[in-house]
C-alpha positions as CSV (number, residue, x, y, z in Angstrom):
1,X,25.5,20.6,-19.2
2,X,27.7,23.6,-20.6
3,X,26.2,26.7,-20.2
4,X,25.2,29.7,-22.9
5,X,27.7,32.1,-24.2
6,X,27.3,35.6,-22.7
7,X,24.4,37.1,-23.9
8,X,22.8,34.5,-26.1
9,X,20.1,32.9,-23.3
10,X,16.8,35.6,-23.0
11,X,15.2,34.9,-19.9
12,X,12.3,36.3,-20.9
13,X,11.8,33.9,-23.8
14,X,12.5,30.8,-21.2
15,X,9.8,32.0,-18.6
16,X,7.2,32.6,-22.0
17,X,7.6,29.2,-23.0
18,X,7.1,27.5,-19.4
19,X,4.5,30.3,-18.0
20,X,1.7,27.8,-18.9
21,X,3.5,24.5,-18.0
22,X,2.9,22.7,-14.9
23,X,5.4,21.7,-12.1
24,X,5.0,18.1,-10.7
25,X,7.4,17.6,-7.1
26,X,8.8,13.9,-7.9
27,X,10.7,13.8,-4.2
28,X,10.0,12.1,-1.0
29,X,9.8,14.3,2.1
30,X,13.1,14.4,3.9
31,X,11.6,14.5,7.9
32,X,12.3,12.2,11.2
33,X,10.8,8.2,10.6
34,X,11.8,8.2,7.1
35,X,12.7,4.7,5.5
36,X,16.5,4.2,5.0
37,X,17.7,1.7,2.8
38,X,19.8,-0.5,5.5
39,X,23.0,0.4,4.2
40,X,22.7,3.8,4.9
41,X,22.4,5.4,8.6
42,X,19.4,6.2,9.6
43,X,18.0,10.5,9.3
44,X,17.9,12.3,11.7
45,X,16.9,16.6,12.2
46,X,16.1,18.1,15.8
47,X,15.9,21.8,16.7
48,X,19.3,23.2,18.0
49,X,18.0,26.4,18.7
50,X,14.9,27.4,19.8
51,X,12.6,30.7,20.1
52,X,13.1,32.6,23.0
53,X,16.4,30.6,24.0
54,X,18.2,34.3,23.1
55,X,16.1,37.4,22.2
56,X,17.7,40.4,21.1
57,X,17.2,43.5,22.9
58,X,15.1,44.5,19.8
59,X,12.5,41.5,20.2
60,X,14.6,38.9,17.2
61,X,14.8,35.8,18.3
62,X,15.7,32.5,16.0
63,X,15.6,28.7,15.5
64,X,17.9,26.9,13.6
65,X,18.3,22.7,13.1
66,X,20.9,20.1,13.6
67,X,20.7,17.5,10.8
68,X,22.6,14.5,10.8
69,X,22.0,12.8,7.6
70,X,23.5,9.9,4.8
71,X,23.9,11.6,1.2
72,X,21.4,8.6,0.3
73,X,18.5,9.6,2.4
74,X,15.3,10.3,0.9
75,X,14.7,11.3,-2.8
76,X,18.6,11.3,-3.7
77,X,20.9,10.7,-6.6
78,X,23.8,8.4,-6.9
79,X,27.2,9.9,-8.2
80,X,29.5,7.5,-10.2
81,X,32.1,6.8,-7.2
82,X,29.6,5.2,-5.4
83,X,30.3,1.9,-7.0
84,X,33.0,0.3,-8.1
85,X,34.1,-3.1,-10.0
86,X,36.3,-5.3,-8.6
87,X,37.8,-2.4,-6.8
88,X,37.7,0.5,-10.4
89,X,35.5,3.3,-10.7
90,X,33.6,3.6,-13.6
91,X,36.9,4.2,-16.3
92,X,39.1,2.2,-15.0
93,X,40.3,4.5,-12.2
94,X,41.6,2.6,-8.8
95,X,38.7,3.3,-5.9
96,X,41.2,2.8,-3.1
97,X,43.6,5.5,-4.5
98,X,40.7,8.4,-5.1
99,X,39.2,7.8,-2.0
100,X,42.2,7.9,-0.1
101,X,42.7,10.5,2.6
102,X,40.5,12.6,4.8
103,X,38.2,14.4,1.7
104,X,36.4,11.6,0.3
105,X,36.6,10.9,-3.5
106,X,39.0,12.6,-5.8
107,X,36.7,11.4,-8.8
108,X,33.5,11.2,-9.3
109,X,31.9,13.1,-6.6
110,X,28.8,14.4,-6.9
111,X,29.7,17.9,-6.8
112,X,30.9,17.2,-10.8
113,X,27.2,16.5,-11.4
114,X,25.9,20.1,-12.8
115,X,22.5,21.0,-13.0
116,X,20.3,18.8,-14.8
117,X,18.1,20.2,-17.4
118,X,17.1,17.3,-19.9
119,X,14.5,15.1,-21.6
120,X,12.6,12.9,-19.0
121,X,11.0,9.9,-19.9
122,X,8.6,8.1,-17.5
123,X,7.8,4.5,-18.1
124,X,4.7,3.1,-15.7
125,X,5.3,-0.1,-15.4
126,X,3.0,-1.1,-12.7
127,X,0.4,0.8,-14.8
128,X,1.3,-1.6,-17.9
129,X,0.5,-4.6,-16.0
130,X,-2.7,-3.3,-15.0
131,X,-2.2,-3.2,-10.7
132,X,-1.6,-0.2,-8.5
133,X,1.8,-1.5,-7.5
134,X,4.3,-4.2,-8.8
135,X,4.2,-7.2,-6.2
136,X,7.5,-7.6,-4.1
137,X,10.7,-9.3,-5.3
138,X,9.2,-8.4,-9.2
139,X,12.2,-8.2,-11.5
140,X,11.0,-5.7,-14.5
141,X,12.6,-7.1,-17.8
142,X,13.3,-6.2,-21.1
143,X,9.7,-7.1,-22.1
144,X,8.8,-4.4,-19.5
145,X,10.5,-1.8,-20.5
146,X,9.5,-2.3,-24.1
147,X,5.7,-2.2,-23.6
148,X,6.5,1.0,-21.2
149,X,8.4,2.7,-24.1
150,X,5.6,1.7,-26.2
151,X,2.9,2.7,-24.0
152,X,4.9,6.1,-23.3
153,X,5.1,6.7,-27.0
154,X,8.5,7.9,-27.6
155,X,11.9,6.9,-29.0
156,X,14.3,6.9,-26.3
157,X,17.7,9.1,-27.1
158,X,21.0,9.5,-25.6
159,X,21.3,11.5,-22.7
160,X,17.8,11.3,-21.5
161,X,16.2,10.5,-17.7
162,X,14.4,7.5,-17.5
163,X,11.8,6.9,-14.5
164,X,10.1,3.4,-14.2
165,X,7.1,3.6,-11.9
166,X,6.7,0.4,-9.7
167,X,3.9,2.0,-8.1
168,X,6.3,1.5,-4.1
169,X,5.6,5.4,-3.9
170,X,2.5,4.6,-2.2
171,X,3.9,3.0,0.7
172,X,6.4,5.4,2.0
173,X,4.6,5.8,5.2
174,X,5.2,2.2,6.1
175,X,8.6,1.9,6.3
176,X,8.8,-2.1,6.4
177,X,6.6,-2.6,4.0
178,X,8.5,0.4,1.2
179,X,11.8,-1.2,2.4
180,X,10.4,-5.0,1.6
181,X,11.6,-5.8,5.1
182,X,8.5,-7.6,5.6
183,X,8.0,-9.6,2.3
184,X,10.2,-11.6,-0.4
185,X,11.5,-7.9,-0.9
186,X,11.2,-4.9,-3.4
187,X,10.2,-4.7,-6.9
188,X,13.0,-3.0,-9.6
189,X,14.9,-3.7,-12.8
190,X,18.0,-6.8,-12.9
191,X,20.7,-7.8,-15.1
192,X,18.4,-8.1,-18.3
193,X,16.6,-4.6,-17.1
194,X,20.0,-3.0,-16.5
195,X,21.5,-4.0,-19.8
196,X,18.5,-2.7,-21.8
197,X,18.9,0.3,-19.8
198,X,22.3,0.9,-20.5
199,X,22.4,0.3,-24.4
200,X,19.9,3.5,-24.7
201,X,22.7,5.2,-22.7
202,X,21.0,7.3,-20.7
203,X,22.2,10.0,-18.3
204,X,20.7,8.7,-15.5
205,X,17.9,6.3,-14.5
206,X,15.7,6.0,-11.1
207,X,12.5,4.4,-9.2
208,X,10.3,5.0,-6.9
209,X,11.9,2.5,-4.7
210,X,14.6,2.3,-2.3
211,X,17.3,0.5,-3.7
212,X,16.0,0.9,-7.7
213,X,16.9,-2.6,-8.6
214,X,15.2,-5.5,-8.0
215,X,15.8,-6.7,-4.2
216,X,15.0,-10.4,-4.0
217,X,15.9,-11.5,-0.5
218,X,16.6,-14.7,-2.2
219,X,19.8,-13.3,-4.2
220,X,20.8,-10.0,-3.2
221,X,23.7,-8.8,-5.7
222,X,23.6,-5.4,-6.6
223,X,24.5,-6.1,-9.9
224,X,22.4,-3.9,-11.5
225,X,24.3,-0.6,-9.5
226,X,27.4,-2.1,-10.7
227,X,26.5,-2.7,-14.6
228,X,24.9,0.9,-14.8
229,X,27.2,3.1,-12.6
230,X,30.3,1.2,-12.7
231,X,31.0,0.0,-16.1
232,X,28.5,2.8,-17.5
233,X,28.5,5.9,-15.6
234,X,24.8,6.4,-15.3
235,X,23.9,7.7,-12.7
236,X,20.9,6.1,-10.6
237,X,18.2,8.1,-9.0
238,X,16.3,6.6,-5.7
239,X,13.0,7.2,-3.8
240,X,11.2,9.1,-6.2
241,X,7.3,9.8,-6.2
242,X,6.5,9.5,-9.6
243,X,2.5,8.9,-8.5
244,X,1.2,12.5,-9.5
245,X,3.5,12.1,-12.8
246,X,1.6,9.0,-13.9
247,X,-1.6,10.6,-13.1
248,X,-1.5,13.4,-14.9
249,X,1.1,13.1,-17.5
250,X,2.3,10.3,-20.6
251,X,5.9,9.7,-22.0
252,X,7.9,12.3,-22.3
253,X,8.2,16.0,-19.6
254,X,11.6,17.8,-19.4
255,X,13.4,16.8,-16.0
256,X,14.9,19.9,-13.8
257,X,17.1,18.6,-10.9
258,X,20.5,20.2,-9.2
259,X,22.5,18.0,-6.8
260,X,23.8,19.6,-3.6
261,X,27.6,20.6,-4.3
262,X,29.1,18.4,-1.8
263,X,32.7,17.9,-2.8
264,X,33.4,14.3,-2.6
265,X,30.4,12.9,-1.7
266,X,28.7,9.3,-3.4
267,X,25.3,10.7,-3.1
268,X,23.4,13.9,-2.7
269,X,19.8,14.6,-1.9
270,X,17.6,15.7,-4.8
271,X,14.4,17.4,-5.4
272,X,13.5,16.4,-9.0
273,X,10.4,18.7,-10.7
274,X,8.6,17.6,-14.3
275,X,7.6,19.9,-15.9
276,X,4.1,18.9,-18.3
């Protein structure tokens, strides 16, 4: 996103127009006993420091945390050099040669994501079809997505954020069941999905799942993270909570999000907001 001239973006008028809006948290807590997708280590956050461990002459005394932690955990996005095609970034550029040496990816990282101020689109899927939650292994198809856009009421456009409810927010608590460890697996988009996805050329795309496309333990591919970020830089945004969005709004919200600005990095953790 390029930002305003000097002088030419009033405040004022920005804080008028969203005074009366209403802010909706789409992210997953990030706390010990989170689900990890099983690529990706597992979280991890203890106190370091503790009060009363030193205490200043003048009565301070201070906590502080150690965190050890995957760019993936929780509600996170995915930047492009996180996948690659037969060994090529998204572009054509060579994986092995921009990741080489000891400060991760030359390309790509997700420190070139800026902040993201755009047109969010949510598209309830599971609502759609009528249940609470899509059933595991579901593959969400073309003919989903086009009765979501038409339920949602808007024209998709270039550039926007596009969120597909599955409904999988719900069961966050239970780690084996979010994860589809203990079923045919998780409900998400595949090839057909990604494709339709991709020719609306969005900026980036995400669920309220773990691994966003459809994990069938029957044929586990990933092709859908390779059509979208790969061959079409878009980026992919996991682990969302899109419940209280479904609830209480329809279609289309503006989408406010900044990535953490870790040089390098294939992922960062995210706190998303609507705003309705």
């Amino acid at each position: 996103m390029t930002s305003h001239p000097s002088g030419s973006f009033n405040a004022r008028n920005w804080l008028d127009h969203t005074h009366d809006a209403t802010w909706i948290d789409l992210s997953q807590p990030m706390q010990k006993g989170i689900p990890i997708h099983p690529a990706h280590p597992q979280f991890h956050i203890t106190l370091n420091n503790r009060h009363g461990d030193v205490v200043r002459p003048c009565g301070h005394s201070s906590a502080n945390e150690v965190m050890i932690t995957s760019t993936h955990s929780s509600t996170h996005i995915d930047a492009i050099c996180h996948v690659s095609d037969h060994g090529r970034l998204y572009g054509g550029i060579d994986a092995g040669e921009t990741q080489a040496g000891p400060n991760l990816f030359k390309k790509y990282g997700v420190e070139t994501i800026g902040p993201i101020f755009r047109r969010g689109v949510l598209l309830d899927i599971a609502g759609i079809r009528g249940v609470d939650a899509l059933p595991p292994a579901y593959e969400i198809t073309a003919a989903d997505l086009d009765a979501g856009v038409a339920e949602a009421g808007v024209e998709l456009a270039e550039g926007d954020v596009i969120l597909m409810r599955t409904g999988w927010a719900q069961y966050w608590s239970d780690n084996a069941r979010f994860l589809g460890l203990n079923s045919e697996g998780a409900p998400g988009p595949g090839v057909e999905g990604a494709n339709w996805l991709a020719r609306s050329k969005p900026f980036a795309v995400g669920t309220d799942t773990s691994a966003f496309e459809v994990m069938d333990k029957k044929n586990i591919t990933m092709e859908v993270h390779l059509i979208l970020i790969a061959q079409c830089g878009i980026h992919l945004i996991e682990n969302l909570d899109l419940e209280e969005l479904a609830r209480r709004a329809k279609g289309e919200f503006a989408f406010v999000a900044v990535p953490l600005r870790i040089t390098g990095a294939t992922g960062s953790p995210l706190r998303p907001l609507a705003l309705v």
